[in-house]
PDB file of the backbone (N, CA, C, O) and the ligand in Angstrom, with CONECT records:
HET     ZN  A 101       1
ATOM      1  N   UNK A   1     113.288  67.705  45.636  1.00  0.00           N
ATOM      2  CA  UNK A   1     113.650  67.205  46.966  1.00  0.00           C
ATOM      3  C   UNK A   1     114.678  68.112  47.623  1.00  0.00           C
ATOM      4  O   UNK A   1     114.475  68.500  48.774  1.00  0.00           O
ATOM      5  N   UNK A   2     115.796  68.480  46.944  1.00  0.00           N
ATOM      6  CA  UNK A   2     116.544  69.322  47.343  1.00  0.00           C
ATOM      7  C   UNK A   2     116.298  70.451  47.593  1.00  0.00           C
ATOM      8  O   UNK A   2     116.783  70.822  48.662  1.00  0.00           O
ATOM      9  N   UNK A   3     115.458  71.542  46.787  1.00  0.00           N
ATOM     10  CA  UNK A   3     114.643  72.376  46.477  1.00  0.00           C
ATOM     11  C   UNK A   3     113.814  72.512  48.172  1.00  0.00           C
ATOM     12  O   UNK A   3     113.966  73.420  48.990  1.00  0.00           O
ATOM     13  N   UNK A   4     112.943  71.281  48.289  1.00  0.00           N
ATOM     14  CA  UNK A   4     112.158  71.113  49.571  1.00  0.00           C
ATOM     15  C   UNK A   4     113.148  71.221  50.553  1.00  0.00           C
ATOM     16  O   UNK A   4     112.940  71.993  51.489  1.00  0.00           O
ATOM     17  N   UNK A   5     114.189  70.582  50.504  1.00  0.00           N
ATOM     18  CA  UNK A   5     114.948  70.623  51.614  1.00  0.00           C
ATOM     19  C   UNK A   5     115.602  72.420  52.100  1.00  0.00           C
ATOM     20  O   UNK A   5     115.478  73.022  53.166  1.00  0.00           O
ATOM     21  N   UNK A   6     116.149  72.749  51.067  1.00  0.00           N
ATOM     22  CA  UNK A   6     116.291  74.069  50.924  1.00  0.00           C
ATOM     23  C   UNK A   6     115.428  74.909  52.184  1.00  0.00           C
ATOM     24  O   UNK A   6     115.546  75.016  53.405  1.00  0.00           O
ATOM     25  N   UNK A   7     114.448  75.458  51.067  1.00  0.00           N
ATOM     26  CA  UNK A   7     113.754  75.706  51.609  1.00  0.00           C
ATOM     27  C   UNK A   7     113.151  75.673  52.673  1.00  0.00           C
ATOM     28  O   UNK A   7     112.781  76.791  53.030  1.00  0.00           O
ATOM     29  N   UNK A   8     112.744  74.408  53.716  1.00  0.00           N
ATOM     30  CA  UNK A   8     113.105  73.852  55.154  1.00  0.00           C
ATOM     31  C   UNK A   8     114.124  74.988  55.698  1.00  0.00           C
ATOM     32  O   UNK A   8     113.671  75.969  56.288  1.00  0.00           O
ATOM     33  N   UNK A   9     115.102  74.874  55.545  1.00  0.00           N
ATOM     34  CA  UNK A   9     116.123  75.408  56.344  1.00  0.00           C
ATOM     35  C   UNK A   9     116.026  76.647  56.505  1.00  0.00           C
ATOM     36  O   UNK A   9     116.244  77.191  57.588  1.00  0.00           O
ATOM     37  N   UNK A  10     115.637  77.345  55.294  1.00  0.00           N
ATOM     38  CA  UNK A  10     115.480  78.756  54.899  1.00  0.00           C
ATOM     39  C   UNK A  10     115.042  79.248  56.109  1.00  0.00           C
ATOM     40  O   UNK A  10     115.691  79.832  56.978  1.00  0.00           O
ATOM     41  N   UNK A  11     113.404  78.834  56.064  1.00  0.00           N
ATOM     42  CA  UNK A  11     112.561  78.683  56.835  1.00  0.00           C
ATOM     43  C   UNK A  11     112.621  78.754  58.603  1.00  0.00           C
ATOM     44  O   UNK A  11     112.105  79.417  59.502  1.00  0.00           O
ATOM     45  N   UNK A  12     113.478  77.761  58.471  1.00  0.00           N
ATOM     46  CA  UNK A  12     113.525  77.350  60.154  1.00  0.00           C
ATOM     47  C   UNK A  12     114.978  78.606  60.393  1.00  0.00           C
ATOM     48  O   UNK A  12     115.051  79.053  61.538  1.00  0.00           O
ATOM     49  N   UNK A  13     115.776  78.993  59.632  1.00  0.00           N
ATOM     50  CA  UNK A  13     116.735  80.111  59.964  1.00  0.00           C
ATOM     51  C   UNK A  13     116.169  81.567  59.840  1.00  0.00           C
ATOM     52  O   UNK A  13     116.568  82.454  60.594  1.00  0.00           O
ATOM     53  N   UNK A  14     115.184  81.801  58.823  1.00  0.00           N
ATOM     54  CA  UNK A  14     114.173  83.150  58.973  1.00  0.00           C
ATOM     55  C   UNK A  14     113.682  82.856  60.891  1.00  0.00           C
ATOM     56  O   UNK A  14     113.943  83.541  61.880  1.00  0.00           O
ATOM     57  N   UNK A  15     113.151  81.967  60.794  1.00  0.00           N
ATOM     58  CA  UNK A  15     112.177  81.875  62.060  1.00  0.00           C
ATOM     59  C   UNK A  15     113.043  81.943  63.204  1.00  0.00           C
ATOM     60  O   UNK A  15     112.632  82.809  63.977  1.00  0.00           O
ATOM     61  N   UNK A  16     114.385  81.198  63.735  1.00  0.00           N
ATOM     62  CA  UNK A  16     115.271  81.641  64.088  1.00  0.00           C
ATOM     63  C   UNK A  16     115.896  82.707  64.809  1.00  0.00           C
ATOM     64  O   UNK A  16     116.229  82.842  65.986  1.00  0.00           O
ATOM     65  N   UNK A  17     115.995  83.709  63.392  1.00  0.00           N
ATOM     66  CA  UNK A  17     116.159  85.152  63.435  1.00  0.00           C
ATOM     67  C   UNK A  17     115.114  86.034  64.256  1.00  0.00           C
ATOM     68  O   UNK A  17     115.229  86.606  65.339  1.00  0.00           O
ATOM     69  N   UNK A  18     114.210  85.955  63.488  1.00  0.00           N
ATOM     70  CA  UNK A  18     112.676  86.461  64.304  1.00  0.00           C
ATOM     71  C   UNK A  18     112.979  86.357  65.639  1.00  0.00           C
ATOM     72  O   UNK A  18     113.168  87.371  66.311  1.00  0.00           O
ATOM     73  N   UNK A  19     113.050  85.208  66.123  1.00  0.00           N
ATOM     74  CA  UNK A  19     112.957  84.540  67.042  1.00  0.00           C
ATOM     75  C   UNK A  19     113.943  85.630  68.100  1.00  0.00           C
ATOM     76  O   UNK A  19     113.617  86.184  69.150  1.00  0.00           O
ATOM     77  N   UNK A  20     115.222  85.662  67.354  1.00  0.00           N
ATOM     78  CA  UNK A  20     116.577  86.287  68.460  1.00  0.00           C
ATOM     79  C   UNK A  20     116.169  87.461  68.491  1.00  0.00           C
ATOM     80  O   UNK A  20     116.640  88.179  69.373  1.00  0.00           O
ATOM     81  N   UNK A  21     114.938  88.171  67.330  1.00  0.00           N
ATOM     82  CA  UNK A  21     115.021  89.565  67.384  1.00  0.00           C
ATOM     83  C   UNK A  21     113.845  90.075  68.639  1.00  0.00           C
ATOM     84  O   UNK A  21     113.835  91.169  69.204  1.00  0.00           O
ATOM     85  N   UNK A  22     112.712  88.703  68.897  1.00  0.00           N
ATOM     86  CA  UNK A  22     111.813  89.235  69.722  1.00  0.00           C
ATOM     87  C   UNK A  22     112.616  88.861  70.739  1.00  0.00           C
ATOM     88  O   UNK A  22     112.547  89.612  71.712  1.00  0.00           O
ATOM     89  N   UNK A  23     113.288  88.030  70.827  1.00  0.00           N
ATOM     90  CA  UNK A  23     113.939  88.041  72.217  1.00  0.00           C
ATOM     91  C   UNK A  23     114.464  89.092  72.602  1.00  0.00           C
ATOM     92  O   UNK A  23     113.873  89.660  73.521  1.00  0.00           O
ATOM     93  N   UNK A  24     115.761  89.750  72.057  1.00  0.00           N
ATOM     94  CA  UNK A  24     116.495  91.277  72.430  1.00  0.00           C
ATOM     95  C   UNK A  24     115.483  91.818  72.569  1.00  0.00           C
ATOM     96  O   UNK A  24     115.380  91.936  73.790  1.00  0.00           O
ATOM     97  N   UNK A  25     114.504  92.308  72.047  1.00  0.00           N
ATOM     98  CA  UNK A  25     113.662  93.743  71.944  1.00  0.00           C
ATOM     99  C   UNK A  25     112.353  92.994  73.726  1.00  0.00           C
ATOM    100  O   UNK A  25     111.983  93.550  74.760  1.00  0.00           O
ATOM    101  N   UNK A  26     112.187  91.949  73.295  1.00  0.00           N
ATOM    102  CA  UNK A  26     111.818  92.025  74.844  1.00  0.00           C
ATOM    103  C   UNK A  26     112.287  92.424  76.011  1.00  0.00           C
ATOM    104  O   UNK A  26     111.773  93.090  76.910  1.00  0.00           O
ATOM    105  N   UNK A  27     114.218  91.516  75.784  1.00  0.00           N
ATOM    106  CA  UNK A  27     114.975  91.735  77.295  1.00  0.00           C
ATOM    107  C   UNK A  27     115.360  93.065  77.587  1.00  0.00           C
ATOM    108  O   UNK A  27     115.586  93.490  78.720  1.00  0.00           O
ATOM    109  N   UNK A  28     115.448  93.884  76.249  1.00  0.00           N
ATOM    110  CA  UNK A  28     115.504  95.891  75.973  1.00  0.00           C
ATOM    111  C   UNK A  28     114.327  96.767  77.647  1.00  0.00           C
ATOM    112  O   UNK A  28     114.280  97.662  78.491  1.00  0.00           O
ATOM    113  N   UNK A  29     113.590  95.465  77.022  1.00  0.00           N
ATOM    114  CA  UNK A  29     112.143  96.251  77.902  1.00  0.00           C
ATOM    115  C   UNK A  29     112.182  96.159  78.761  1.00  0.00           C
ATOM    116  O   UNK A  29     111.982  97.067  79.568  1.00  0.00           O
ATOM    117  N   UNK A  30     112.508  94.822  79.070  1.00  0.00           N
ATOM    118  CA  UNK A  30     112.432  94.056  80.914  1.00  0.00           C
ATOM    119  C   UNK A  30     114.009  94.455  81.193  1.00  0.00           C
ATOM    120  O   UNK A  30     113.979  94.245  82.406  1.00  0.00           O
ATOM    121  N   UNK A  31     115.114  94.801  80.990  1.00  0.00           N
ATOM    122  CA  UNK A  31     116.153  95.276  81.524  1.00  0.00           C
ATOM    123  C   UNK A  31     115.900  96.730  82.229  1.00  0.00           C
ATOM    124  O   UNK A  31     116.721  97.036  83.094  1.00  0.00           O
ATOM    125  N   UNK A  32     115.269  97.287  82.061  1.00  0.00           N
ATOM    126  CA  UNK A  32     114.758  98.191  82.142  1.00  0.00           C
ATOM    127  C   UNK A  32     113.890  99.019  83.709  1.00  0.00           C
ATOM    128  O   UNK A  32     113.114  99.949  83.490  1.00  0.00           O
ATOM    129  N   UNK A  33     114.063  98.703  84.712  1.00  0.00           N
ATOM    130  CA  UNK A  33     112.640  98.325  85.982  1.00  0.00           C
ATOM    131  C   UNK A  33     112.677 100.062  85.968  1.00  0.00           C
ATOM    132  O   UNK A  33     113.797 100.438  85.621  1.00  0.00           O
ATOM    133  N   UNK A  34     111.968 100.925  86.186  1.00  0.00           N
ATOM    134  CA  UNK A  34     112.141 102.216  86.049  1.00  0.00           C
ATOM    135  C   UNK A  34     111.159 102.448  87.681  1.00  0.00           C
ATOM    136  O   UNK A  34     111.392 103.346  88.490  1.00  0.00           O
ATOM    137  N   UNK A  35     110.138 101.447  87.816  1.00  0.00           N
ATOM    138  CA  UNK A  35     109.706 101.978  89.023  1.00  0.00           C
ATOM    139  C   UNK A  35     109.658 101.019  90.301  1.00  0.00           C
ATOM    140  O   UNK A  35     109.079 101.196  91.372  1.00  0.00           O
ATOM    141  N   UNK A  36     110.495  99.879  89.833  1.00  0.00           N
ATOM    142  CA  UNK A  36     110.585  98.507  90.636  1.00  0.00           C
ATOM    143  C   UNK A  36     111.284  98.953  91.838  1.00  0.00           C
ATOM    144  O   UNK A  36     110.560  99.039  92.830  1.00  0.00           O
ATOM    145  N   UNK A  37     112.525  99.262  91.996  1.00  0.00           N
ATOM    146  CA  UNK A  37     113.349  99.449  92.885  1.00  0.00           C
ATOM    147  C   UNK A  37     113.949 100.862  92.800  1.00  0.00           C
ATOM    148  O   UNK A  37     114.907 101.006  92.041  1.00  0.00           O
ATOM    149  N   UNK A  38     113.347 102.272  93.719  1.00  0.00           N
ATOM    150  CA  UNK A  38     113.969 103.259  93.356  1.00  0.00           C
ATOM    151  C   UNK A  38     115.106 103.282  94.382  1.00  0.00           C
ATOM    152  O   UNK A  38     115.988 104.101  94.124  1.00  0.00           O
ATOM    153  N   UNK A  39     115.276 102.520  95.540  1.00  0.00           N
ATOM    154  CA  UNK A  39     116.492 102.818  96.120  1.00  0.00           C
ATOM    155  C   UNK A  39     117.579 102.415  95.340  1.00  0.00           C
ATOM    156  O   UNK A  39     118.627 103.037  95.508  1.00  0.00           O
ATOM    157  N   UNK A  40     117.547 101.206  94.249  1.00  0.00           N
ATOM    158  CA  UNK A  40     118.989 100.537  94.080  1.00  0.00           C
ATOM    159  C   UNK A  40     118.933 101.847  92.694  1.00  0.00           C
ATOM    160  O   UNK A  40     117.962 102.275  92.070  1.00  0.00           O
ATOM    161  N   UNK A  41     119.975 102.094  92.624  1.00  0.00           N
ATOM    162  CA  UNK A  41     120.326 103.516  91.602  1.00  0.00           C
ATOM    163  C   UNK A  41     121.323 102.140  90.783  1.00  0.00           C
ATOM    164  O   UNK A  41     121.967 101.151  91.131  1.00  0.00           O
ATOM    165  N   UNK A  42     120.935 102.854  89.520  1.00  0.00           N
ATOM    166  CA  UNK A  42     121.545 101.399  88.224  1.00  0.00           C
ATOM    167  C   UNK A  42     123.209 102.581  88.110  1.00  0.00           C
ATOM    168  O   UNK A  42     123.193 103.811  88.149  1.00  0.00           O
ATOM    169  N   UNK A  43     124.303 101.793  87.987  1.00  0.00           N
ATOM    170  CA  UNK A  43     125.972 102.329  87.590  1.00  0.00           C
ATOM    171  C   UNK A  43     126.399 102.627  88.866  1.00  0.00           C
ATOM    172  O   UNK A  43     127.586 102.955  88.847  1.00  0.00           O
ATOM    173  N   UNK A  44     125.784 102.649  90.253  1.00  0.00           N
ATOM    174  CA  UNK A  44     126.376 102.221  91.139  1.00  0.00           C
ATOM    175  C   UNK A  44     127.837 101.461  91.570  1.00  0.00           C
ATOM    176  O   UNK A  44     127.770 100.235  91.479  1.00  0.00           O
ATOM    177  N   UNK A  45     128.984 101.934  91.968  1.00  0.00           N
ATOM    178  CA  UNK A  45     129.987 101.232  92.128  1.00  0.00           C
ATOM    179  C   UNK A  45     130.234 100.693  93.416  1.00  0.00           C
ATOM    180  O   UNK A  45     130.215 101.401  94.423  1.00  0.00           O
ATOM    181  N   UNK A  46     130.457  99.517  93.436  1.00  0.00           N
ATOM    182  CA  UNK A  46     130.480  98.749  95.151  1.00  0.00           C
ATOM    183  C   UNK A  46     131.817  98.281  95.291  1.00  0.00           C
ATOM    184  O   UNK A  46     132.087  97.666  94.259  1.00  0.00           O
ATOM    185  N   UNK A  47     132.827  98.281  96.114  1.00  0.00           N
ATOM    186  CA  UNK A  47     134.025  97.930  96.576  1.00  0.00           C
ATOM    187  C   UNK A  47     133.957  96.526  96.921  1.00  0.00           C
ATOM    188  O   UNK A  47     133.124  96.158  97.750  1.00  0.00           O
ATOM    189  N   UNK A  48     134.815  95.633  96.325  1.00  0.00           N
ATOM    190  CA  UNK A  48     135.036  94.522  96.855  1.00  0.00           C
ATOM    191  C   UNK A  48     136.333  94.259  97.635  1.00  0.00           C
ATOM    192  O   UNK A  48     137.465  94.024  97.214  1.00  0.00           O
ATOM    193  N   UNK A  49     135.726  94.392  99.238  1.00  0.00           N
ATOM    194  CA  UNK A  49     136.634  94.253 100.424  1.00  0.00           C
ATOM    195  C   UNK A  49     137.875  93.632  99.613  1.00  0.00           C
ATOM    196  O   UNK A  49     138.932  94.219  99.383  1.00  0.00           O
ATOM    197  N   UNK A  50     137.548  92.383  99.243  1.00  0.00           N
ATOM    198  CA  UNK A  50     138.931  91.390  99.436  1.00  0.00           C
ATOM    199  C   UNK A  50     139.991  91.917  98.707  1.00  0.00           C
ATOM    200  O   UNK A  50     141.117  92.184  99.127  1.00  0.00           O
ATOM    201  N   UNK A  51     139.578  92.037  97.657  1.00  0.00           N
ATOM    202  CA  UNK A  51     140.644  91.936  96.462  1.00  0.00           C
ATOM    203  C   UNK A  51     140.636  93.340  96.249  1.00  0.00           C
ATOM    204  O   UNK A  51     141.692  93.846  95.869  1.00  0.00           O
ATOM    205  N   UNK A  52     139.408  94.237  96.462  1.00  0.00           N
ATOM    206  CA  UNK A  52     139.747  95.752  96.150  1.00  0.00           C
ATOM    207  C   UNK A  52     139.156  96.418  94.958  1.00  0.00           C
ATOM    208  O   UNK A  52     139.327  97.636  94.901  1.00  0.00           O
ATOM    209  N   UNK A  53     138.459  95.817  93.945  1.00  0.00           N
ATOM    210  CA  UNK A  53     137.855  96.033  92.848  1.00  0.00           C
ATOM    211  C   UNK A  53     136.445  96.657  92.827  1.00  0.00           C
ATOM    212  O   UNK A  53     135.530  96.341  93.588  1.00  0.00           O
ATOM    213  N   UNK A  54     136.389  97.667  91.765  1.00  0.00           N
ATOM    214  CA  UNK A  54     135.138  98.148  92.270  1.00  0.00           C
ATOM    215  C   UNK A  54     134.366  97.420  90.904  1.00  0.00           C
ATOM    216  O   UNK A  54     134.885  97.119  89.829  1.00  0.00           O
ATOM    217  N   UNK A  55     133.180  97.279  91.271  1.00  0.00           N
ATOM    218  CA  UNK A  55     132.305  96.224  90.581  1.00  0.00           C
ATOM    219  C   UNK A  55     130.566  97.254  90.307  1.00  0.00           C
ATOM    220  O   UNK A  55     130.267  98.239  90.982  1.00  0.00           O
ATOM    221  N   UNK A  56     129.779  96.721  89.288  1.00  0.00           N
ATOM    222  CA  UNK A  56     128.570  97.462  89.353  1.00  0.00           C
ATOM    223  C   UNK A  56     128.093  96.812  90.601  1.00  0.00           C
ATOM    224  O   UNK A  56     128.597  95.789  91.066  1.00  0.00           O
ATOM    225  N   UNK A  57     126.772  97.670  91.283  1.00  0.00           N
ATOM    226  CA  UNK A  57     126.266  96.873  92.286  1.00  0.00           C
ATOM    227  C   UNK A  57     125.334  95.613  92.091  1.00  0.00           C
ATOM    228  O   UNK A  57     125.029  94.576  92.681  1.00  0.00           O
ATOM    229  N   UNK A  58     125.028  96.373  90.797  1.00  0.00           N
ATOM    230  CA  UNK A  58     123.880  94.855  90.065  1.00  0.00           C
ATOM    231  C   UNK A  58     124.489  94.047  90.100  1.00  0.00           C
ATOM    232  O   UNK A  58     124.070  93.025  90.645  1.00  0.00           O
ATOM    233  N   UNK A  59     125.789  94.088  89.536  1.00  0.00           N
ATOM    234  CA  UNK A  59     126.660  92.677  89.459  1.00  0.00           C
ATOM    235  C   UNK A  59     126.926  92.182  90.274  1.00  0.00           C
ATOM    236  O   UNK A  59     127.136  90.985  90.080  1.00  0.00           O
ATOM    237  N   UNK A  60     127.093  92.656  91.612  1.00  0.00           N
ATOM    238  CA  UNK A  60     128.294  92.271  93.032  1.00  0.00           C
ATOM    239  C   UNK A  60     127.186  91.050  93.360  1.00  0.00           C
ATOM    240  O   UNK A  60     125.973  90.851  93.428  1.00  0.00           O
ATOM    241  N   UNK A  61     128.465  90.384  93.512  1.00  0.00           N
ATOM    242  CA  UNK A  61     127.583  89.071  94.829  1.00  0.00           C
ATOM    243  C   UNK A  61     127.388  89.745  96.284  1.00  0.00           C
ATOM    244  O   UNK A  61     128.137  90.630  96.700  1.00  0.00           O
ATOM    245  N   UNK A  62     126.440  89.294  96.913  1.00  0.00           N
ATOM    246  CA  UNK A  62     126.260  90.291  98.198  1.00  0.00           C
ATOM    247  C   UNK A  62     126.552  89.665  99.416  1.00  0.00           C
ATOM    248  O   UNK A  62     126.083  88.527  99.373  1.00  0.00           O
ATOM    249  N   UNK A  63     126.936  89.816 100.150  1.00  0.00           N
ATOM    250  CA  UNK A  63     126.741  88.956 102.025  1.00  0.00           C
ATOM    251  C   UNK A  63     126.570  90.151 102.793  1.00  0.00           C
ATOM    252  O   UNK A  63     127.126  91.249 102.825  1.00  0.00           O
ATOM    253  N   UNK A  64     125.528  89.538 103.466  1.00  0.00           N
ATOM    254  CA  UNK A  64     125.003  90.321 104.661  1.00  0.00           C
ATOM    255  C   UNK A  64     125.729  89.854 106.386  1.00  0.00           C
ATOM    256  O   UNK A  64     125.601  88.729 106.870  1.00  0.00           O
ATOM    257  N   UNK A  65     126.318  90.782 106.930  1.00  0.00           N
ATOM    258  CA  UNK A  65     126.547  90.105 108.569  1.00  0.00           C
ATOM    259  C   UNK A  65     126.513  91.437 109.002  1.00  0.00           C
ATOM    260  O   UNK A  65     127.130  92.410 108.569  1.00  0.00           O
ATOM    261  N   UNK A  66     125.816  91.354 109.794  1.00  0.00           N
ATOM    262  CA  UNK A  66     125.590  92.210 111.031  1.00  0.00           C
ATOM    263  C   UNK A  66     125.106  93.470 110.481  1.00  0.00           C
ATOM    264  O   UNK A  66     125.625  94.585 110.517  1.00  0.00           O
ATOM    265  N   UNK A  67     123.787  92.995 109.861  1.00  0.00           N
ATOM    266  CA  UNK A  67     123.431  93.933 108.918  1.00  0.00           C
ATOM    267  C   UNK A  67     123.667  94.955 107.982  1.00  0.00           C
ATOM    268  O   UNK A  67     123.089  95.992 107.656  1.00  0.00           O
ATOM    269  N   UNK A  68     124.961  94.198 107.553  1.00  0.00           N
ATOM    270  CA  UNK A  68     125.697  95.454 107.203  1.00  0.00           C
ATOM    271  C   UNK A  68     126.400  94.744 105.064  1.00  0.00           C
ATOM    272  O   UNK A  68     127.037  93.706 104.886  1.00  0.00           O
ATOM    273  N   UNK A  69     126.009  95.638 104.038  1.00  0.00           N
ATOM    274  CA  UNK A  69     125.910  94.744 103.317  1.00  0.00           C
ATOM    275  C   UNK A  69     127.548  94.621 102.645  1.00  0.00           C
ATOM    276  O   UNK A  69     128.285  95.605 102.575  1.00  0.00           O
ATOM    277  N   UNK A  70     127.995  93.096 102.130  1.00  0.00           N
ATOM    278  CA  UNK A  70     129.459  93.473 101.607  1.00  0.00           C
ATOM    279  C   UNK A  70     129.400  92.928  99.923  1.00  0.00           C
ATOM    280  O   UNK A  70     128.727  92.013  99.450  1.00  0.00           O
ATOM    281  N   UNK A  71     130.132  93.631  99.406  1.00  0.00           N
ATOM    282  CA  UNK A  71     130.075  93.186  98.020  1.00  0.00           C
ATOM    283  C   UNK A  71     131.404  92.512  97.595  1.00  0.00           C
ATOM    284  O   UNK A  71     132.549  92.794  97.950  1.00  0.00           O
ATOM    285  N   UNK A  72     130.972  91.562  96.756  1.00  0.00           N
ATOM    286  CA  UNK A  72     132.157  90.800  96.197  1.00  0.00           C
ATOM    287  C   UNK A  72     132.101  90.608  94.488  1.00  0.00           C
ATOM    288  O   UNK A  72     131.056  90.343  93.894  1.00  0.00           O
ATOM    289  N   UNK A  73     133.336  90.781  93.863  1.00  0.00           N
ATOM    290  CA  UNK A  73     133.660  90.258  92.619  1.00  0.00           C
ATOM    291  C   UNK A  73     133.113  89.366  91.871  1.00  0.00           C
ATOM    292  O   UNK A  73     132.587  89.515  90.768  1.00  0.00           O
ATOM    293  N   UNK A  74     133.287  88.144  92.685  1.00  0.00           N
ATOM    294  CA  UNK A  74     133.131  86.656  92.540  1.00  0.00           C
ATOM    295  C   UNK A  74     132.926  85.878  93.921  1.00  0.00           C
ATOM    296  O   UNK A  74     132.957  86.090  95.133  1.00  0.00           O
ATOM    297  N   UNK A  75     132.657  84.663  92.839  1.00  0.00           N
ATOM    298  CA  UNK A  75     132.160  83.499  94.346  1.00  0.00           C
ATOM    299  C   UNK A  75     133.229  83.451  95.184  1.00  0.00           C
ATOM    300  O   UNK A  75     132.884  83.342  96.361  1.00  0.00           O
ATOM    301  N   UNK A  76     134.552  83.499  94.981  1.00  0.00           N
ATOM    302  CA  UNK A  76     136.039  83.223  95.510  1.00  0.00           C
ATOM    303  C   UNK A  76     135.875  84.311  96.770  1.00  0.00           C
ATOM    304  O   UNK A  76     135.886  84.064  97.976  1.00  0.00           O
ATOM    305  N   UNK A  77     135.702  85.722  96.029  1.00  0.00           N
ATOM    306  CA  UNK A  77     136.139  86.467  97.250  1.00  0.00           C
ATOM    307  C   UNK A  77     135.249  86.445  98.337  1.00  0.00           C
ATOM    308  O   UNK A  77     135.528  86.956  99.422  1.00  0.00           O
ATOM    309  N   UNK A  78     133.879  85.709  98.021  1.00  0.00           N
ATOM    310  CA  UNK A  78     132.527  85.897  98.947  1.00  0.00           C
ATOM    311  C   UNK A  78     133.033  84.608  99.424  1.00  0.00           C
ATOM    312  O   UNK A  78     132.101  84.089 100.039  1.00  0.00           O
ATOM    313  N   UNK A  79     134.130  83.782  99.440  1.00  0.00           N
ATOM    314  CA  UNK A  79     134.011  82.444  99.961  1.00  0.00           C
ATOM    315  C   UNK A  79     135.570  83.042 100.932  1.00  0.00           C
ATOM    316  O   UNK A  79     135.525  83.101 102.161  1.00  0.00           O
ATOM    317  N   UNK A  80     136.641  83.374 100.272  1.00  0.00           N
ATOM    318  CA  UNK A  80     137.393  84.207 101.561  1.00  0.00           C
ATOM    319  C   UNK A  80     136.951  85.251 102.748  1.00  0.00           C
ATOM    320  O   UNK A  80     137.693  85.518 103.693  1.00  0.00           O
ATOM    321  N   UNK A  81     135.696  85.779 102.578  1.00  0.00           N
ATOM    322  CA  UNK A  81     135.320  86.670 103.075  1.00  0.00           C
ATOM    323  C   UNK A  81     134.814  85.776 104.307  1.00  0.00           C
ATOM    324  O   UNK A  81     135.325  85.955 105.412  1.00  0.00           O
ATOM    325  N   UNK A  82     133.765  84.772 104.111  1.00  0.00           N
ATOM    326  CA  UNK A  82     133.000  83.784 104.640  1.00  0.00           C
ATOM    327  C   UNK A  82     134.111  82.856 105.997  1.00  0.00           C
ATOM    328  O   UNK A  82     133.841  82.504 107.145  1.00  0.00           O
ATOM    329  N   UNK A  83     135.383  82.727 105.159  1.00  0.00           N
ATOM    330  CA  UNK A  83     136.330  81.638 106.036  1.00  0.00           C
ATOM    331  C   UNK A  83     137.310  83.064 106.869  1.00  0.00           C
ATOM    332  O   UNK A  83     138.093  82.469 107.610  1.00  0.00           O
ATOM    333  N   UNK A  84     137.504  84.276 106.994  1.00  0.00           N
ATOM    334  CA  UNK A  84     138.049  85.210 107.478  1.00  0.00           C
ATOM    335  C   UNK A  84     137.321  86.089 108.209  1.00  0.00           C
ATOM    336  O   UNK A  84     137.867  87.067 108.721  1.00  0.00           O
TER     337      UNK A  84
HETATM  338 ZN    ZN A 101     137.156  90.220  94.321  1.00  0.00          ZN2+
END
């Protein structure tokens, strides 16, 4: 019984593993867009008006006014930006 139980666990923690390893080696692939978007260039640094920080562009939160695009840190500075 114990033995069975064991084993169970073994089992479901092998599978688990598997599990986290097809995940990484998928998101490896799909992180990846090589012909999706050639304007956005990946390590890009974007200035965040408010506070002054330069941020990746992937990362930046974005607002658009007057067609013109602004990048922010965080929700905070895109919410000072918004009330100023
Ligand atoms: Zn900021």
């Amino acid at each position: 019984m114990v033995v069975a139980l064991f084993r169970l666990v073994l089992f479901v923690f092998i599978a688990y593993v598997a599990f986290l390893f097809v995940r990484i080696f998928l998101g490896l692939k799909r992180g990846r867009p090589r012909s999706q978007a050639p304007r956005q260039v990946q390590g890009v640094m974007v200035k965040d008006e408010i506070c002054g920080t330069y941020i990746p562009r992937e990362e930046a939160l974005t607002e658009i006014r007057d067609g013109a695009e602004h990048h922010f840190c965080s929700e905070e500075c895109r919410r000072k930006f918004k009330k100023g």
